[in-house]
Backbone as a chain_set.jsonl record, in Angstrom:
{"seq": "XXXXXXXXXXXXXXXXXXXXXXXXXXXXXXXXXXXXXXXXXXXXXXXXXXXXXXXXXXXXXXXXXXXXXXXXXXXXXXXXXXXXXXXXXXXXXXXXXXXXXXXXXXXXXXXXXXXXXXXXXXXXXXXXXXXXXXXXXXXXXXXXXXXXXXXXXXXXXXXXXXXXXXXXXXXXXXXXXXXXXXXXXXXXXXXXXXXXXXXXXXXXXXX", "coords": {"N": [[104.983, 66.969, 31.052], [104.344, 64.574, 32.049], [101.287, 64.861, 32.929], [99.995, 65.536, 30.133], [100.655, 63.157, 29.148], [98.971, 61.187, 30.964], [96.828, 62.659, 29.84], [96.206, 62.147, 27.709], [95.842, 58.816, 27.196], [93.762, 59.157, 29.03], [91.603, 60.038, 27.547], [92.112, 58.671, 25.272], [91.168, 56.27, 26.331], [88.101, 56.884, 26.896], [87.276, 57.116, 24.631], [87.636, 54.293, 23.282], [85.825, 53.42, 25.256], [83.744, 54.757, 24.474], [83.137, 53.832, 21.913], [82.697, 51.161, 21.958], [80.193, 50.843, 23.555], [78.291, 51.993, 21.728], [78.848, 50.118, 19.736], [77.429, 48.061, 21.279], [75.063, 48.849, 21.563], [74.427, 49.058, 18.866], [74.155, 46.55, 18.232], [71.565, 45.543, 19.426], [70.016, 47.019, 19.092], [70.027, 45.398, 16.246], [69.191, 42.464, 16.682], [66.544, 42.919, 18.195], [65.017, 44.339, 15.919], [65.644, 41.77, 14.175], [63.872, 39.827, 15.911], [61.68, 40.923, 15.74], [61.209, 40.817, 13.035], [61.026, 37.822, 13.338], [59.302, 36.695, 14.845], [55.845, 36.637, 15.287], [53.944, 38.832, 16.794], [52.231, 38.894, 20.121], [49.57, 39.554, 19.661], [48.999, 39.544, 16.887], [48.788, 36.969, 17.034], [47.33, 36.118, 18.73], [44.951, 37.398, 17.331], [44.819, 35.551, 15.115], [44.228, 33.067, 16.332], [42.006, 33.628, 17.973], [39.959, 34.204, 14.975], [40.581, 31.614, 13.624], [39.214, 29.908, 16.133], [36.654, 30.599, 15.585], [35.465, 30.214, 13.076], [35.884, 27.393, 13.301], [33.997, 27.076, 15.257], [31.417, 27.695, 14.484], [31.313, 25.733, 12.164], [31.385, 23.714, 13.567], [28.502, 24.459, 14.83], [27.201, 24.073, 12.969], [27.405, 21.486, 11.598], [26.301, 20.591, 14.055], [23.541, 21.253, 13.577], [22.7, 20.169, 11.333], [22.899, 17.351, 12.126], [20.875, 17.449, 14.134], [18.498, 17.856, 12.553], [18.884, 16.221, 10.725], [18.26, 13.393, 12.624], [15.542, 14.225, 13.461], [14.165, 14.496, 10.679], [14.563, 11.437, 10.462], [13.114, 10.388, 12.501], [10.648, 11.271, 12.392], [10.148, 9.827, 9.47], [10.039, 7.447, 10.686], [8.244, 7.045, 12.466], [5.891, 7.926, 10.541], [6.136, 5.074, 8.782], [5.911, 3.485, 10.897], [3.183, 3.913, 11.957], [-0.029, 2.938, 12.171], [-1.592, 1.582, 8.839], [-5.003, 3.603, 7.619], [-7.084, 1.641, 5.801], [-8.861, 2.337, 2.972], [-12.78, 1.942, 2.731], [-13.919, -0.226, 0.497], [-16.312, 0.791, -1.75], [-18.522, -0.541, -3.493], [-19.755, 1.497, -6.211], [-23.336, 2.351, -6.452], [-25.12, 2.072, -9.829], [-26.717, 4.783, -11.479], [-28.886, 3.663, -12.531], [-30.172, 2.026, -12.068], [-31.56, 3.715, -9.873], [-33.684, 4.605, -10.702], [-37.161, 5.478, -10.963], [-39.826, 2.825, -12.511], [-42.387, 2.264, -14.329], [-44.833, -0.38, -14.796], [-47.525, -1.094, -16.747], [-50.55, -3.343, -16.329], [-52.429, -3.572, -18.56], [-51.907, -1.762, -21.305], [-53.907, -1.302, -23.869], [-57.093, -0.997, -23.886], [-59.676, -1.943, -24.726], [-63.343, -1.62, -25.59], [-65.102, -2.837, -27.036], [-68.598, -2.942, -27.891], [-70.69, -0.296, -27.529], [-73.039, 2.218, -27.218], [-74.25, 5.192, -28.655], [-73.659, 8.098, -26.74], [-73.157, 6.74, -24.533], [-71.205, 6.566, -21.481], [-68.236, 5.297, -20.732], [-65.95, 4.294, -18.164], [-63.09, 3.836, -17.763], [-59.74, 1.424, -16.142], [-56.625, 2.429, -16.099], [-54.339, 0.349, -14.785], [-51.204, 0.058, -12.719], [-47.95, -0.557, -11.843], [-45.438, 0.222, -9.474], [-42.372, -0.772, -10.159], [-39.715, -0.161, -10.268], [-36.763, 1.494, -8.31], [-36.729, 4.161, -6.998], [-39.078, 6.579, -6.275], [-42.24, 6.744, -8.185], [-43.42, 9.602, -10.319], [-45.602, 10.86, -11.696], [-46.472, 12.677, -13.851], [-48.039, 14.337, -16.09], [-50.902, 13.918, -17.688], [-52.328, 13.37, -21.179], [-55.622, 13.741, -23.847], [-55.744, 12.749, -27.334], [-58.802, 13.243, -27.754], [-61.146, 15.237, -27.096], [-63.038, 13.966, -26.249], [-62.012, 12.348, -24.14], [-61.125, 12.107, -21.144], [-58.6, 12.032, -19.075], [-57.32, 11.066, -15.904], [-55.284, 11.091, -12.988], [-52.601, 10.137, -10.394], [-51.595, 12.573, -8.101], [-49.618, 12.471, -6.561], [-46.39, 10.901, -5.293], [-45.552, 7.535, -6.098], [-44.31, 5.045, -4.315], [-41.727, 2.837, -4.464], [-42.622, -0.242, -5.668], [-45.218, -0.111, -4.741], [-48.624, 0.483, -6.249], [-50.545, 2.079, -8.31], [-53.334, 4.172, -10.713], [-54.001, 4.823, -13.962], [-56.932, 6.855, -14.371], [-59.864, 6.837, -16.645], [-62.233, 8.552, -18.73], [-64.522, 8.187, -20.807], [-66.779, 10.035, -23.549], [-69.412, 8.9, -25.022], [-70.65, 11.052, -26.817], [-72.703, 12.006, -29.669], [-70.478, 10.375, -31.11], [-69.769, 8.04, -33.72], [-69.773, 4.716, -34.833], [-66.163, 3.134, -35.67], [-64.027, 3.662, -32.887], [-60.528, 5.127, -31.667], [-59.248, 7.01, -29.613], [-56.401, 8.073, -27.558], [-54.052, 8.201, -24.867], [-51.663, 10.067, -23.571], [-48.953, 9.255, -21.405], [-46.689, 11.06, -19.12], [-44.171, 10.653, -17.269], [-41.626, 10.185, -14.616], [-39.895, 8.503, -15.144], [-37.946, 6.17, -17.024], [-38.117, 4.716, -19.788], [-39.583, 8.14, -20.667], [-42.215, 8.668, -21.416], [-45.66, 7.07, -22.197], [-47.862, 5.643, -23.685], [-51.202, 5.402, -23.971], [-53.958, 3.083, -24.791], [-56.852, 3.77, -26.214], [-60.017, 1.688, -27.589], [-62.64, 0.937, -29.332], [-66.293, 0.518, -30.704], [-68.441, 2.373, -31.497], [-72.07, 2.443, -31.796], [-75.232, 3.465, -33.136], [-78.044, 4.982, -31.86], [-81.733, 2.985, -32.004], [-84.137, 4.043, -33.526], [-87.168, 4.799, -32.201], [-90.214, 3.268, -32.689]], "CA": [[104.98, 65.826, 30.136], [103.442, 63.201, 32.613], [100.157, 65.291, 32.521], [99.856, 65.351, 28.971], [100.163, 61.367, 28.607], [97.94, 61.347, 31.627], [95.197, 63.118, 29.352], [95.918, 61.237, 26.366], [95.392, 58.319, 28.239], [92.262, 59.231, 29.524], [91.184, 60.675, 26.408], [91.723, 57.661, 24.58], [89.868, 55.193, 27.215], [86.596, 57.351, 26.845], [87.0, 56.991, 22.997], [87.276, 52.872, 23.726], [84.448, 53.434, 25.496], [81.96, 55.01, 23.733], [83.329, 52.53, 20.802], [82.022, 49.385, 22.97], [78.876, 51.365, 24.083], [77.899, 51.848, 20.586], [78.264, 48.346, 19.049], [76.432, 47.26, 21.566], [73.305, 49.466, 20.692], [73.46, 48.537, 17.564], [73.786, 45.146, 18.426], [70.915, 45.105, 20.448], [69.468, 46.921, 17.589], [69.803, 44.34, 15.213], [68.536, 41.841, 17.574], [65.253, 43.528, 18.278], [64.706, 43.636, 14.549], [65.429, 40.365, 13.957], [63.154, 39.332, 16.787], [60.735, 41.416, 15.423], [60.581, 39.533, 11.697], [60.274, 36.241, 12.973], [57.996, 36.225, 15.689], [54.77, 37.484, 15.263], [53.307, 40.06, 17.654], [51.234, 38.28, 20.519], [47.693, 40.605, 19.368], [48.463, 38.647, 15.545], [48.751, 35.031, 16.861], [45.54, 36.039, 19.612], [44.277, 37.666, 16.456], [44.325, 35.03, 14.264], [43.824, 32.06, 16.888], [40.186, 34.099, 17.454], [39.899, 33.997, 13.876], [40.175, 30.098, 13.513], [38.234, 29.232, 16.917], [35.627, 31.537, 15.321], [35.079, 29.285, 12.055], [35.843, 25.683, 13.581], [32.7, 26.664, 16.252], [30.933, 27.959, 13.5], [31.61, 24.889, 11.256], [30.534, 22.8, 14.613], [27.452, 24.462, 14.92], [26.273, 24.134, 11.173], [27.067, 19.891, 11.634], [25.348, 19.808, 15.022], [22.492, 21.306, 13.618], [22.426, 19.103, 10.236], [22.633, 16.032, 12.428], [19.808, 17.318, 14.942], [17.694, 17.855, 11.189], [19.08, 14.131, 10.35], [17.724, 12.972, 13.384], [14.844, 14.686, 13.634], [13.934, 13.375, 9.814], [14.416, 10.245, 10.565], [12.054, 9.731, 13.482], [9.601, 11.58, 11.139], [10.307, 9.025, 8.834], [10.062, 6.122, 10.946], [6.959, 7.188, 13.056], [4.926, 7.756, 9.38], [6.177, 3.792, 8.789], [4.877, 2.678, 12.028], [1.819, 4.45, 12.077], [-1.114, 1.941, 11.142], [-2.607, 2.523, 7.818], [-6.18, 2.506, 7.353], [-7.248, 0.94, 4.92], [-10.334, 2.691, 2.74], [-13.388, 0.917, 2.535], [-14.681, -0.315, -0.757], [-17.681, 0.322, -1.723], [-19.276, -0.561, -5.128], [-20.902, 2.316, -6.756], [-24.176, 1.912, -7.348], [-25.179, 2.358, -11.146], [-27.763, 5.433, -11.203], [-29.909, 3.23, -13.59], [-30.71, 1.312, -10.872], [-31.834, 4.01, -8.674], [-35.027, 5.066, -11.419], [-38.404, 4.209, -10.975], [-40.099, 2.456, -13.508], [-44.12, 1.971, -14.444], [-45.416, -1.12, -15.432], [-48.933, -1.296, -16.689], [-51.23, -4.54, -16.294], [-52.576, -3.406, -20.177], [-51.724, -0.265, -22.546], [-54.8, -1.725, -24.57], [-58.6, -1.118, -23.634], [-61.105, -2.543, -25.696], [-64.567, -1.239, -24.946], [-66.331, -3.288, -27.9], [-69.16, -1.895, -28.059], [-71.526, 0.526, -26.863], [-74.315, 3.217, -28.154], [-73.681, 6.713, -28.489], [-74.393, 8.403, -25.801], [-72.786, 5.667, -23.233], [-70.001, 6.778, -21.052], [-67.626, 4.546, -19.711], [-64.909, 4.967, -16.873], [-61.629, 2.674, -17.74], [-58.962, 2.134, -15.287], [-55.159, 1.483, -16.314], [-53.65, -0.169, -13.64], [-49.95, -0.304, -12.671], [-47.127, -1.132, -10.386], [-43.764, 1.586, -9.839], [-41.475, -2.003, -10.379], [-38.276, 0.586, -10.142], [-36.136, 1.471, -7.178], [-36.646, 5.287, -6.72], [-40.673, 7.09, -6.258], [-42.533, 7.204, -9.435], [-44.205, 10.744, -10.003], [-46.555, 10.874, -12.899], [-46.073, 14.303, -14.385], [-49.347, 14.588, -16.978], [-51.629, 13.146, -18.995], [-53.043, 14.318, -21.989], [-55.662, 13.226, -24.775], [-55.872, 13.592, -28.18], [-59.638, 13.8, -28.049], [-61.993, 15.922, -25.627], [-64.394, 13.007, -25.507], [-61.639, 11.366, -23.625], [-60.9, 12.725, -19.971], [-57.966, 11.107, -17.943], [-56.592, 11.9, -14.716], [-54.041, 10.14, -12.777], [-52.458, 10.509, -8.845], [-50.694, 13.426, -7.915], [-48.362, 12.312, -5.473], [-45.535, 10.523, -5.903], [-45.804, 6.003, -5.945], [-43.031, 4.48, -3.67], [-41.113, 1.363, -5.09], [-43.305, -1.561, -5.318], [-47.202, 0.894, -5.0], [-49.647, 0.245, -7.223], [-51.511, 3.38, -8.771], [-54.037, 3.676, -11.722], [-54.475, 6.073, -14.633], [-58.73, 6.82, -15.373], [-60.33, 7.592, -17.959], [-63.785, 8.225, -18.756], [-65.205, 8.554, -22.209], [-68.173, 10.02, -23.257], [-69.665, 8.802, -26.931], [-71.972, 11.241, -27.426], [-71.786, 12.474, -31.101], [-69.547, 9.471, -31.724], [-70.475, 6.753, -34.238], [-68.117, 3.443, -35.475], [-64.958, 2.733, -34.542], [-63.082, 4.622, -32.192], [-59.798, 4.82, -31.372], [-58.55, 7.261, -29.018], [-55.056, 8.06, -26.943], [-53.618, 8.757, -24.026], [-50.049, 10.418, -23.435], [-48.231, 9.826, -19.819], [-45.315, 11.694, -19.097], [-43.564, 10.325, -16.169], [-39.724, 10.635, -14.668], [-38.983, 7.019, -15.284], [-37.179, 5.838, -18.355], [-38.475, 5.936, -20.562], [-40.848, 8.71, -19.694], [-43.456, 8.598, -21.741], [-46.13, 6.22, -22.467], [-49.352, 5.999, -24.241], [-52.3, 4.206, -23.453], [-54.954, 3.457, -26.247], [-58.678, 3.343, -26.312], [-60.895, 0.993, -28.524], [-64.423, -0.058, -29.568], [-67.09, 0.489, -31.748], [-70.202, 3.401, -31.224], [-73.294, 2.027, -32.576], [-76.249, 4.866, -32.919], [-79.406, 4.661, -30.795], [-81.973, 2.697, -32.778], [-84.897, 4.873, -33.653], [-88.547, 4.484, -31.832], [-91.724, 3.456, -33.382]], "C": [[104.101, 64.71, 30.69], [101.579, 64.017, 32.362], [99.927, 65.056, 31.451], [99.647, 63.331, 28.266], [99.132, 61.094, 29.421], [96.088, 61.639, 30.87], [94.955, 62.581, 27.76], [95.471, 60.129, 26.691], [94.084, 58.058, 28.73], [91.393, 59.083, 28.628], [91.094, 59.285, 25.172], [90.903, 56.053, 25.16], [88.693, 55.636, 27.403], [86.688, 57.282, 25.545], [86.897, 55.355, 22.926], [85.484, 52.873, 23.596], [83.338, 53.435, 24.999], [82.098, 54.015, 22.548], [82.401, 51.395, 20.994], [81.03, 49.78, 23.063], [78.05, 51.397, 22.657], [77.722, 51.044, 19.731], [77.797, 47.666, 19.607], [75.287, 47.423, 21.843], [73.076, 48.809, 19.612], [73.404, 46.918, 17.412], [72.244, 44.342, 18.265], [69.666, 45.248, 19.185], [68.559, 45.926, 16.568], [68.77, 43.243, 15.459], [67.037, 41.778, 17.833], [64.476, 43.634, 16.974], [64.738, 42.663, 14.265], [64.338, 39.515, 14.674], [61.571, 39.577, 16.039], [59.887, 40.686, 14.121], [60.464, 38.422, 11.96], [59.671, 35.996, 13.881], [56.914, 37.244, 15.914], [54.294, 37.444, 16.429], [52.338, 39.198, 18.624], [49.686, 39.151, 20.319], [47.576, 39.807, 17.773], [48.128, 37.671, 15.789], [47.693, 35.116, 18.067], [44.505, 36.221, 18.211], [43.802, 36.113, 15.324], [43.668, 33.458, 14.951], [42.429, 32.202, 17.233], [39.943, 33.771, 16.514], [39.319, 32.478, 13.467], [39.057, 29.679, 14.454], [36.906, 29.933, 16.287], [34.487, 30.306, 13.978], [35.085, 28.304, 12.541], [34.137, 26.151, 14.486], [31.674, 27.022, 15.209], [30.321, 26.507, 12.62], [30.621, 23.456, 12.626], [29.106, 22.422, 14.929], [26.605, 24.088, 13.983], [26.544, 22.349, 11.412], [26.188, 19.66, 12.956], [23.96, 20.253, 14.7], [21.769, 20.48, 11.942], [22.314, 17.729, 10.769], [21.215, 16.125, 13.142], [18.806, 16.708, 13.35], [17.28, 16.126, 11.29], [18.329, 13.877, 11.135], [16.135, 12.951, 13.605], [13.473, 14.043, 12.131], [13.403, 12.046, 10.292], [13.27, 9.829, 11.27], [10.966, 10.034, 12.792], [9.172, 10.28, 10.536], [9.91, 7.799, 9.373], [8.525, 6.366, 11.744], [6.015, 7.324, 11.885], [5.031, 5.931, 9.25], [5.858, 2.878, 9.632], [3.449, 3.221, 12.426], [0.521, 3.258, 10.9], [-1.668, 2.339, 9.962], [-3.777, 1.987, 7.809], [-6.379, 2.257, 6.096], [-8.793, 1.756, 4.642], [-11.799, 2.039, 2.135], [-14.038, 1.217, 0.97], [-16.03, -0.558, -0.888], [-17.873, 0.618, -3.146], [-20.259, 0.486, -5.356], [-22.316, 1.636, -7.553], [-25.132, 2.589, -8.712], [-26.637, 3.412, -11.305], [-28.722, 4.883, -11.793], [-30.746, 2.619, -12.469], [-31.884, 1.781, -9.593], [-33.206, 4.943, -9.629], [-35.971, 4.174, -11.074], [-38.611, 3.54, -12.56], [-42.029, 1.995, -13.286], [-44.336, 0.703, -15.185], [-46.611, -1.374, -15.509], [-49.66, -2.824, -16.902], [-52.03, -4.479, -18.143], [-52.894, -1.984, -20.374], [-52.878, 0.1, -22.872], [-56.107, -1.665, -24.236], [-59.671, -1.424, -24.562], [-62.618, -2.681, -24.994], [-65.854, -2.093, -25.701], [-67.212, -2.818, -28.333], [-70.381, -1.515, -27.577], [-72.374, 1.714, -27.585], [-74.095, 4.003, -27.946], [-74.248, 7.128, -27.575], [-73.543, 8.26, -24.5], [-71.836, 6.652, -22.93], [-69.442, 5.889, -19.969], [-66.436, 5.169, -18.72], [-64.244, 3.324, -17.461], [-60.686, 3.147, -16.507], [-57.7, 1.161, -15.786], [-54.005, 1.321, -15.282], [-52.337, -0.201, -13.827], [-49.109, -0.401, -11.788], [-45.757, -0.2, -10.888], [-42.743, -0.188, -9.374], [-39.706, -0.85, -10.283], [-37.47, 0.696, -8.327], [-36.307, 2.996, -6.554], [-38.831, 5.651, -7.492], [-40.855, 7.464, -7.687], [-43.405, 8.739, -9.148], [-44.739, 10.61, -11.523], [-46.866, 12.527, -13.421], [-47.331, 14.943, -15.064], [-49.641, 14.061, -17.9], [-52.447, 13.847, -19.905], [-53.949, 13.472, -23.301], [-55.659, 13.297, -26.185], [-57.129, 13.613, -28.887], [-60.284, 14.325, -26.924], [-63.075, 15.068, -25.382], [-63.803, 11.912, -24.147], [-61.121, 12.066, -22.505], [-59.808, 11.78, -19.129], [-57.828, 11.885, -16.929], [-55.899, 10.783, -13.995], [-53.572, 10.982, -11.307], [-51.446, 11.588, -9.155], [-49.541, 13.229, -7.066], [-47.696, 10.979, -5.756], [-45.94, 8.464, -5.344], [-44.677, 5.436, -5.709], [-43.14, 3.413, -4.975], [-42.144, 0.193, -4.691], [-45.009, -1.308, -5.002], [-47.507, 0.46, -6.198], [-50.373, 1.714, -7.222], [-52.568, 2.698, -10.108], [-54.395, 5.222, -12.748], [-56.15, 5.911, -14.906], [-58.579, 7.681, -16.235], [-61.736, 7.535, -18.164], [-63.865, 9.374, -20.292], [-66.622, 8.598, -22.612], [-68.648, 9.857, -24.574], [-70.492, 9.345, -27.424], [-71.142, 11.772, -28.934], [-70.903, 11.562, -31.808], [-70.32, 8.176, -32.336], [-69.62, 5.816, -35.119], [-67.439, 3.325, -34.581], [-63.87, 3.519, -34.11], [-61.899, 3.574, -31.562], [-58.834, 5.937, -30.393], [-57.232, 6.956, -27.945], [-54.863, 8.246, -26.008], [-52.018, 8.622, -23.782], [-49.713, 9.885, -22.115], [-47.075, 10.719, -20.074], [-45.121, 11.354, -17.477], [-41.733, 10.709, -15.903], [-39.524, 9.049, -14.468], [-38.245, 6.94, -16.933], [-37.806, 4.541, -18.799], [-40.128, 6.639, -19.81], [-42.321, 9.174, -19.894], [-43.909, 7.153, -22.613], [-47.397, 6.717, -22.95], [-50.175, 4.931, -24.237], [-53.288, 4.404, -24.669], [-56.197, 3.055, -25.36], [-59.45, 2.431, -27.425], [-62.189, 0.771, -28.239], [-64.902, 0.55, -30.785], [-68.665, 1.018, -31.245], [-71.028, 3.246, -32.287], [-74.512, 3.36, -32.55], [-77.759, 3.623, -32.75], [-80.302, 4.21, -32.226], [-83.323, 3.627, -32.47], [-86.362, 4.387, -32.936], [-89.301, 4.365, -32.724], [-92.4, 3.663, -33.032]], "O": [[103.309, 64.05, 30.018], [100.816, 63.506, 31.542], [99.417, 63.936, 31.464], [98.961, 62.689, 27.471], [98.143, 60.697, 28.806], [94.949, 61.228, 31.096], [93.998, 62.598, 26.986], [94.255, 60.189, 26.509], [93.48, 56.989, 28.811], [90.497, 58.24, 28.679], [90.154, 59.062, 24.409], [90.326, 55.146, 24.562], [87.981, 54.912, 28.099], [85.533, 57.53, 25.198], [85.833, 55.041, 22.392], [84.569, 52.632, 22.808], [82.361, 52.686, 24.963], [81.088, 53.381, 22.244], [81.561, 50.905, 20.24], [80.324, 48.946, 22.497], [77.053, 50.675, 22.627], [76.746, 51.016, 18.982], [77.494, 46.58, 19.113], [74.495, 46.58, 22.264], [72.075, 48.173, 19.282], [72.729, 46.261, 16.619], [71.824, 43.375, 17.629], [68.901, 44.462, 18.627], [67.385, 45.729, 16.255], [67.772, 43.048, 14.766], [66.386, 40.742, 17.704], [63.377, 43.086, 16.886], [63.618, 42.276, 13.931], [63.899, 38.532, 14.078], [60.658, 38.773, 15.85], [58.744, 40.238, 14.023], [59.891, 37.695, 11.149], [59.321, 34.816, 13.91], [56.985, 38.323, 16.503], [54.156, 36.43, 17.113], [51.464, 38.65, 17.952], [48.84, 39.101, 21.211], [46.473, 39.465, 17.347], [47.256, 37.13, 15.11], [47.183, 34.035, 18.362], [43.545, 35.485, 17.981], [42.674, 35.816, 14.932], [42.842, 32.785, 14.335], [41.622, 31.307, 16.983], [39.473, 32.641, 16.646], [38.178, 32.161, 13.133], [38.042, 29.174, 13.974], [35.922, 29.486, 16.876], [33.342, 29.858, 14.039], [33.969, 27.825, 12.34], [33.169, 25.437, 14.227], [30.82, 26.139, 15.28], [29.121, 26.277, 12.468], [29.664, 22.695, 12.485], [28.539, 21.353, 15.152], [25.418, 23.811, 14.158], [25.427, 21.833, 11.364], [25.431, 18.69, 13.008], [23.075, 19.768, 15.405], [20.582, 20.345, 11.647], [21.732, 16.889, 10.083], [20.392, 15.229, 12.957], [18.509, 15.538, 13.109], [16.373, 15.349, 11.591], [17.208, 14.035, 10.651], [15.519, 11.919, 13.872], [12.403, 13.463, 12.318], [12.244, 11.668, 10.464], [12.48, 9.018, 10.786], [10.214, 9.1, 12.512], [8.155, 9.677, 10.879], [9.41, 6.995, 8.586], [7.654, 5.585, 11.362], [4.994, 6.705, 12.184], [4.006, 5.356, 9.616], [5.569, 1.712, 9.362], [2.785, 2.7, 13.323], [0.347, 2.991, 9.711], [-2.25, 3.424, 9.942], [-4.061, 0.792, 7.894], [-5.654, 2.817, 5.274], [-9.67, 1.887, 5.496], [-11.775, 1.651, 0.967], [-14.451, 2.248, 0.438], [-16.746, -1.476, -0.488], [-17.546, 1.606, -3.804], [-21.383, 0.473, -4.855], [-22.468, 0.914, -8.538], [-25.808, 3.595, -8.498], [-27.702, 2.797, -11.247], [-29.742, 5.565, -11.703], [-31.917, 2.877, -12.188], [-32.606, 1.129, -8.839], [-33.627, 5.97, -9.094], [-35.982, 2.954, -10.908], [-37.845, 3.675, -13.514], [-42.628, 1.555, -12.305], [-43.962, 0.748, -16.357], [-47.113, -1.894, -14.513], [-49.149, -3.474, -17.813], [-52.05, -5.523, -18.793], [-53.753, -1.262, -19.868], [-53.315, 1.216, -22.595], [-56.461, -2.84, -24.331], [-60.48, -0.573, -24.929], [-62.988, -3.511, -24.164], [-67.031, -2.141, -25.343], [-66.986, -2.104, -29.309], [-71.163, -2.386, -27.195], [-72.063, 1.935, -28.755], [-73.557, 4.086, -26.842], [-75.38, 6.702, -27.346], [-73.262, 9.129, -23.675], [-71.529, 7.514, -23.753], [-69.845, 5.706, -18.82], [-66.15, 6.363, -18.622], [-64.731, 2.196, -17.529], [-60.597, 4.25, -15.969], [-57.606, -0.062, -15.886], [-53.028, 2.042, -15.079], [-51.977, -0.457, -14.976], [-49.591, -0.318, -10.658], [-45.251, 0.022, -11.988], [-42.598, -0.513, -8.196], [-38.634, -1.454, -10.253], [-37.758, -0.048, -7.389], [-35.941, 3.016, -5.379], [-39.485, 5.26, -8.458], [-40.098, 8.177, -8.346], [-43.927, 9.013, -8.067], [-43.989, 10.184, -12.402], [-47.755, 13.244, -12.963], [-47.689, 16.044, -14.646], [-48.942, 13.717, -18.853], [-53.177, 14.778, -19.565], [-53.301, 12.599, -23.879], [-55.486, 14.502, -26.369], [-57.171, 13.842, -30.096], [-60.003, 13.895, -25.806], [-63.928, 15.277, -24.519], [-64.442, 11.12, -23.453], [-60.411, 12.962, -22.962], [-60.254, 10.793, -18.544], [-58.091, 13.087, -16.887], [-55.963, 9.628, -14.416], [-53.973, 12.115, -11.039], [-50.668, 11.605, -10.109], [-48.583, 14.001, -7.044], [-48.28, 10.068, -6.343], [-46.543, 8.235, -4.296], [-43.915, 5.225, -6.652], [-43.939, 3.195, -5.886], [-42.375, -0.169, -3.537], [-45.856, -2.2, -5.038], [-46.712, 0.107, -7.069], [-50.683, 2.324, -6.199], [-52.694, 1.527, -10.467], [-54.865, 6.298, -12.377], [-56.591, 4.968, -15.563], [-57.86, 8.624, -16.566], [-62.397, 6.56, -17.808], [-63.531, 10.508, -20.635], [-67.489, 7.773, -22.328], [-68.288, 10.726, -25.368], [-71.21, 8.831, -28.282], [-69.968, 11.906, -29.278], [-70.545, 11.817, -32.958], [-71.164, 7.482, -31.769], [-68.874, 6.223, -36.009], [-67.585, 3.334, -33.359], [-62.963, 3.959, -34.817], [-61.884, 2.397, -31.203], [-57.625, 5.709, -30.427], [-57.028, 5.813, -27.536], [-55.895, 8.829, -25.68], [-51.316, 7.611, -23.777], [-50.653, 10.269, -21.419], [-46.644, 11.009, -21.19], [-45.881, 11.786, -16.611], [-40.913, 11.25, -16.645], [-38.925, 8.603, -13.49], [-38.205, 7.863, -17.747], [-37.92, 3.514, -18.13], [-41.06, 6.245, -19.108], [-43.178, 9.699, -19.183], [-43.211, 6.416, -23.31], [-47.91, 7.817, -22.746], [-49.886, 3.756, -24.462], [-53.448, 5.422, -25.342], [-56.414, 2.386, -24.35], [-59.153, 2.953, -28.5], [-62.725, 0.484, -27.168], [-64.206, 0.999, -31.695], [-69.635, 0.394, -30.816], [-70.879, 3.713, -33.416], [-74.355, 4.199, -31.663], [-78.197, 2.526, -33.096], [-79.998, 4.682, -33.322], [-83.58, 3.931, -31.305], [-86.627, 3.251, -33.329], [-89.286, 5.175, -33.65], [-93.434, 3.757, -33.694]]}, "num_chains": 1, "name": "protein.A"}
C-alpha cells in the first residue's frame, strides 16, 4: 500500500511538472511574438535609416550645388556690371554724293565766227574736276566727221584741270555751222555736250 501512494505521488509531481514547464514555453512563446510585432528587426530600422541618410545627402547635394550656380551667377553678373563699357565712336557717314567727281567747263560754247572753207581750226574746252573723287572722261564723240575731238585718258584728281580738243576742218563746208560734241564721263551727271559755231565763207575766186 505505501508503495503504491509512493508512485502516485511521484506520478503526480512529474504531471505538475511538465504542467509548469509547458506554460512557461508558451509563455515565452507569446512573448517572443509580441516582441516580434512591435519592434522592428534591427536590418529594417538600418534599412530604412540608409534609406533616409541616402535622400537628405542627396537633397544636400542638389542645394549645395544650386547655391555654388547662385554664386557663381552672381559674380558673372556683377563682373559684366563692373567691367568698363566702351563706348562706340561716332562717326558721321559720309553722303556718297559727296564722294563724285564733277567737271566744270570754263565754256560749253565756241564761236569760231568766221573763217573760209578750207581753214582748220584747233579749239580747246577747258575744265576743272571741282568734285571730291578722280574724274575719268570715258569718250567723246561727234556728230560730224569734219569735227575730231580727243580728250585725256587718264584719270583728273580733285581740283586738276584738263581740256577737251577739237579740231575742225571746213573743207566742203559753206554758211553756218553748227556742230557737237558728246562727253561721257563718271560724274553726275555724266554726260555733256559741247557745241561748235561760226560761219564758212567760200574762197573768193581769182582774176
Amino acid at each position: 500500500m505505501r508503495i503504491n501512494l509512493r508512485f502516485i505521488l511521484l506520478f503526480c509531481l512529474s504531471i505538475c511538472f511538465c504542467f509548469i514547464r509547458c506554460s512557461n514555453s508558451v509563455k515565452t512563446e507569446k512573448v517572443a511574438i509580441k516582441e516580434e510585432l512591435t519592434i522592428p528587426s534591427k536590418s529594417a530600422i538600418s534599412g530604412a535609416i540608409s534609406q533616409e541618410d541616402i535622400v537628405k545627402t542627396e537633397m544636400q547635394e542638389k542645394q549645395k550645388a544650386e547655391v555654388k550656380k547662385d554664386t557663381k551667377d552672381g559674380e558673372l553678373q556683377k563682373t559684366l556690371e563692373n567691367k568698363p563699357k566702351v563706348k562706340a565712336s561716332k562717326k558721321e557717314p559720309i553722303p556718297a554724293k559727296n564722294l563724285e567727281p564733277k567737271i566744270t567747263f570754263e565754256e560749253t560754247i565756241h564761236d569760231f565766227e568766221e573763217i573760209t572753207a578750207g581753214d582748220i581750226i584747233e579749239v580747246k574746252y577747258n575744265f576743272e574736276n571741282t568734285g571730291k573723287a578722280p574724274l575719268v572722261i570715258k569718250s567723246a564723240t561727234a556728230t560730224c566727221g569734219c569735227t575730231v575731238p580727243s580728250y585725256p585718258f587718264i584719270p583728273i584728281e580733285p581740283g586738276e584741270h584738263g581740256f577737251i580738243g577739237v579740231t575742225y576742218n571746213s573743207v566742203g563746208k559753206s554758211g553756218e555751222q553748227k556742230p557737237s560734241i558728246t562727253i561721257i564721263t563718271n560724274a553726275a551727271p555724266a554726260k555733256y555736250v559741247l557745241h561748235l559755231q561760226g560761219n564758212v565763207l567760200q574762197k573768193k575766186k581769182q582774176e
